[in-house]
C-alpha positions as CSV (number, residue, x, y, z in Angstrom):
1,X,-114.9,113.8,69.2
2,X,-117.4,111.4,68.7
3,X,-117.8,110.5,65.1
4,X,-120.1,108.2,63.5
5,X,-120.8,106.7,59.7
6,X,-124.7,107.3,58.1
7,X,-125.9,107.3,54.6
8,X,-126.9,110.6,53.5
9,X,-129.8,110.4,51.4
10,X,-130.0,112.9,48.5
11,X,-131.0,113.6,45.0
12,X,-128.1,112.3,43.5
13,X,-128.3,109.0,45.5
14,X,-127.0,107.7,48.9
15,X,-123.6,108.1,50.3
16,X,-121.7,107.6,53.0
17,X,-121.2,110.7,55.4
18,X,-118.7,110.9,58.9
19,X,-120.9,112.8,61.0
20,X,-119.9,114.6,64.8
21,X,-121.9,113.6,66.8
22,X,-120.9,116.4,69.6
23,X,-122.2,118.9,66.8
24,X,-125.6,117.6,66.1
25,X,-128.4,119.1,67.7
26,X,-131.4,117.3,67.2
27,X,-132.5,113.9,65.2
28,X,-136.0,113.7,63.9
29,X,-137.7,110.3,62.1
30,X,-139.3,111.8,59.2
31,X,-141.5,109.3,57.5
32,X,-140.3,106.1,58.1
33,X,-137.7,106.1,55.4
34,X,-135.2,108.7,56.3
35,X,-134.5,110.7,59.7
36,X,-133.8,114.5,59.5
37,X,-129.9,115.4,61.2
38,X,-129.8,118.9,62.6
39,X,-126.8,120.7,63.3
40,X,-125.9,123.1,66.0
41,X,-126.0,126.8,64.9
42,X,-122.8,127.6,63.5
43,X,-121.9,124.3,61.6
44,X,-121.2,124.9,57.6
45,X,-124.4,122.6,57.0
46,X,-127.8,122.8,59.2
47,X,-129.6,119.5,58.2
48,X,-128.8,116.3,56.1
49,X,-131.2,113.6,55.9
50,X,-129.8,109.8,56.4
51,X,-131.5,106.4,56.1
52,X,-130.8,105.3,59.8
53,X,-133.9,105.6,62.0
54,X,-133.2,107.8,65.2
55,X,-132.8,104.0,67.0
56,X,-129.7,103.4,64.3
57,X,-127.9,106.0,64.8
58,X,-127.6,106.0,68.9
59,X,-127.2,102.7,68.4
60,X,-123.8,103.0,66.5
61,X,-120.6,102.9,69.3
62,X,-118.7,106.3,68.4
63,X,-115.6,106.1,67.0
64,X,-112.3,108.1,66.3
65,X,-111.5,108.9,62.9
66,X,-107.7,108.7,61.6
67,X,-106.3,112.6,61.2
């Protein structure tokens, strides 16, 4: 698995969020701020929006998470 670390953005606030990155199905710069997430079909959640431009997040070397 190929997790990563963003900052979901929402109307609470911003907060860090482990995301898969072999479950995301599309990443979309919104307007300049915040990019849209979009999750295969199936996942619990469809979309978050992060802080991290598209560049950010493909940017980031994956990573294992501890089980």
């Amino acid at each position: 698995m190929h997790w990563i670390t963003l900052t979901e953005k929402t109307a609470r606030g911003e907060h860090p969020i482990h995301v898969n990155l072999e479950h995301v199905s599309s990443v979309q710069a919104m307007d300049g701020e915040v990019t849209d997430v979009w999750f295969l079909a199936g996942q619990k959640d469809g979309k978050i929006t992060v802080t991290e431009t598209p560049e950010q997040i493909f940017a980031q070397p994956p990573r294992k998470l501890a089980s």
